[in-house]
N, C-alpha and C positions, 0 to 999 in steps of 0.2 A: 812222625816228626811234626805234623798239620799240627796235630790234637793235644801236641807240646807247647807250641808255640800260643794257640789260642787259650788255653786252659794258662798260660803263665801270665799272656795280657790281658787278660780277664782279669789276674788276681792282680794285676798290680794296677787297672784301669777302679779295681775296690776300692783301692788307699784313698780313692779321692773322698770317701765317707768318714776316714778318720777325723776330717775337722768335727764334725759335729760332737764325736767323742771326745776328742780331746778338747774341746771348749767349754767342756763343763766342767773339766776338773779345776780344783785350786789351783792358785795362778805357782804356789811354791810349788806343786807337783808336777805341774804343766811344764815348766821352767827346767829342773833336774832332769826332767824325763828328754824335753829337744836336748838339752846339754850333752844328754850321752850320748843321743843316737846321734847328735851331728857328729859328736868325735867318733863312733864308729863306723860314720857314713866313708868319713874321710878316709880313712884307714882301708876300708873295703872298698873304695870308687879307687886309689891309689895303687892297689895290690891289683886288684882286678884288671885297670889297664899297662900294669908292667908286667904280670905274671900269666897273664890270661889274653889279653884282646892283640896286643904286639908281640908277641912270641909267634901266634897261630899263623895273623896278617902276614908278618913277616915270611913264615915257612912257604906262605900262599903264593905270596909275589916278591917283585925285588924291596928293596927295604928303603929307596929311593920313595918310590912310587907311594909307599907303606906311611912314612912321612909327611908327604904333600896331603894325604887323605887327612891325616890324623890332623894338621895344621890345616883344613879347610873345616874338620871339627868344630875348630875349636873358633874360628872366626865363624861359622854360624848359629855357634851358641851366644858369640858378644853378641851378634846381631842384634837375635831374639829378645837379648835382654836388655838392649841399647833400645830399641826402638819401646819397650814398657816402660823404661824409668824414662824416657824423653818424655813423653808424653805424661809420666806423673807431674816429673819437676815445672812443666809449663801449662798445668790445668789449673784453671781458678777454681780453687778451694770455696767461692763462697756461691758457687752454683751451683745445680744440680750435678750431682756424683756419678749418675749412673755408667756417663761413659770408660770412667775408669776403667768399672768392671767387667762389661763387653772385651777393652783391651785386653785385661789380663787373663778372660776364659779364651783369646784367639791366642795369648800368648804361650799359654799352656797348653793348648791343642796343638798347635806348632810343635812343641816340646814333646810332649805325647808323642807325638805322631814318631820321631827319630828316636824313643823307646822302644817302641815296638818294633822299629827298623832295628834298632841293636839288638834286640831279643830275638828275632828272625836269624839274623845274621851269626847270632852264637850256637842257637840250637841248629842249626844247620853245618854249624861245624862239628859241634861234639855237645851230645847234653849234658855233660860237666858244666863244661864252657855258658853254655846256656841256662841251667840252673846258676852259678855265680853271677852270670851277668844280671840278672832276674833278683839276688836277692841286694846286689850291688845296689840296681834303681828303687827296689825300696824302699830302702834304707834313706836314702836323699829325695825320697818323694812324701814322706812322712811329715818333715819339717815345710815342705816343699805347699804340701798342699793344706797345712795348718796355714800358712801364709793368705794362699792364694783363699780359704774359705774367710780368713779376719776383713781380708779385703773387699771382700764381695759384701761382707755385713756393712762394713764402711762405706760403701758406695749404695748401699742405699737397698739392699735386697733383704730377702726375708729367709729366715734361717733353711725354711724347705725350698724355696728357690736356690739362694746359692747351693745347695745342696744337692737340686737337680742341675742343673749348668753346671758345673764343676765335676759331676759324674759324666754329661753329654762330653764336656770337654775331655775327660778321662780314656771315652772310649775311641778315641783319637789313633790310640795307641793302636788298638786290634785294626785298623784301617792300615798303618802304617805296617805292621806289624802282615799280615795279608797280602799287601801292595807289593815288598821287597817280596817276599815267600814266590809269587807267584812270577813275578819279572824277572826273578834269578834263572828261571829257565828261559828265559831270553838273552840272558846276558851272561857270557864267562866272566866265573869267579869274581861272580857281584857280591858273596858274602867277605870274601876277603877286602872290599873297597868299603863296605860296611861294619867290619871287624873295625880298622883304622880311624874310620870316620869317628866310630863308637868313643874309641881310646882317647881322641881328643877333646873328644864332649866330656867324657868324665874328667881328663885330666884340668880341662876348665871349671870346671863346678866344682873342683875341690880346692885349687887352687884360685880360684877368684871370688867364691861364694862362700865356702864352708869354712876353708882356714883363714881368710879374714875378722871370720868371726869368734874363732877359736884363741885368735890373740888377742880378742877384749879381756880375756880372760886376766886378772891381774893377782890375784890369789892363790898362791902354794899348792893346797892339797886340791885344790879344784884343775891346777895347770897340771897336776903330778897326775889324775885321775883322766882327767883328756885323755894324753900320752898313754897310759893303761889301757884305753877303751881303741884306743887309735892302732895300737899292735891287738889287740886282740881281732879289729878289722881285719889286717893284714893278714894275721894268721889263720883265722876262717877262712879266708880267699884261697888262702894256698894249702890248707885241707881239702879244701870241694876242689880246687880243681887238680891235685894230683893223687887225690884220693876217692873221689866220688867217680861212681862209673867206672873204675880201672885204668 
């Protein structure tokens, strides 16, 4: 199970390399490509925490308790990202940049770090469970850390710099991801508090982050094509997990 879990935070502490690939493509390619994968982010972060994370938590403990975790989720994700856009909207723009980007590699380390707490906490339940939740963060880390490498050029870094920080900040996860693994044998049914926890992190980042941006969307076959990519999210999610592994 160890050599599940690192081997999963490994691949998903990778994606932080994708910015440098995806910034070289044309901007209309670049464009269509986040378009899908956020609508299929959404789809699969939404199925994964109703069909996957609260069903398990739930069966673990009472569904009170299941609740309260899931809703302190999701207020330590505002935090996270309360405490980055404060400090964007009130930096003077006409001074040096750099501090921006310091912020936004601790903010994403922070972020990280309750990745690899939710990927502990799944593959330790079922590696169904664990492979979806795995391909769930992804999926929302792709656009995730397109963002976070544009920002870093913006602030003032150099394409191999942001490139190493963003991967430092990456591996945040395997720290996290280690941390729970090995405290869970201190603590009863610490996966099942981390299951919950999980469910409400996702359920914020889809609904605060990813579907906010999916209603810019003002265009027919483009809003019809979302909706397409967004069940087909759902429906991976509920392949893998009641069909992968048994």
């Amino acid at each position: 199970m160890l050599l599940e879990i690192i081997l999963a935070t490994v691949v998903v502490s990778l994606i932080s390399l994708v910015g440098v690939v995806l910034i070289s493509l044309k901007k209309e390619i670049l464009d269509t490509l986040v378009f899908m994968i956020l609508s299929f982010a959404t789809g699969s972060l939404l199925a994964a925490a109703f069909f996957d994370l609260f069903p398990e938590a739930i069966d673990k403990m009472e569904s009170g308790t299941v609740f309260t975790f899931a809703l302190a989720g999701m207020m330590a994700f505002f935090i996270m990202e309360r405490l980055v856009h404060w400090h964007h909207e009130h930096h003077d723009h006409h001074v040096h940049e750099k501090p921006i980007g310091y912020l936004v590699l601790i903010g994403d380390g922070v972020h990280n770090f309750f990745d690899g707490v939710a990927i502990a906490a799944s593959f330790m339940t079922a590696p169904q469970i664990g492979i979806a939740t795995t391909l769930a963060i992804i999926l929302h880390e792709i656009p995730q850390e397109l963002s976070d490498f544009s920002l870093l050029l913006y602030a003032g870094f150099s394409k191999t710099k942001a490139l190493l920080f963003n991967l430092l900040s990456a591996l945040t996860a395997i720290a996290g991801a280690l941390g729970f693994y090995f405290l869970a044998g201190y603590v009863n049914n610490l996966e099942a508090y981390g299951l919950a926890f999980t469910a409400g992190g996702f359920l914020y980042i889809a609904g605060t982050d990813l579907l906010p941006e999916l209603h810019k969307e003002e265009q027919t076959v483009k809003s019809v094509m979302q909706l397409a990519m967004m069940f087909f999210g759902i429906l991976l999610m509920w392949f893998l997990i009641n069909h992968l592994g048994g």
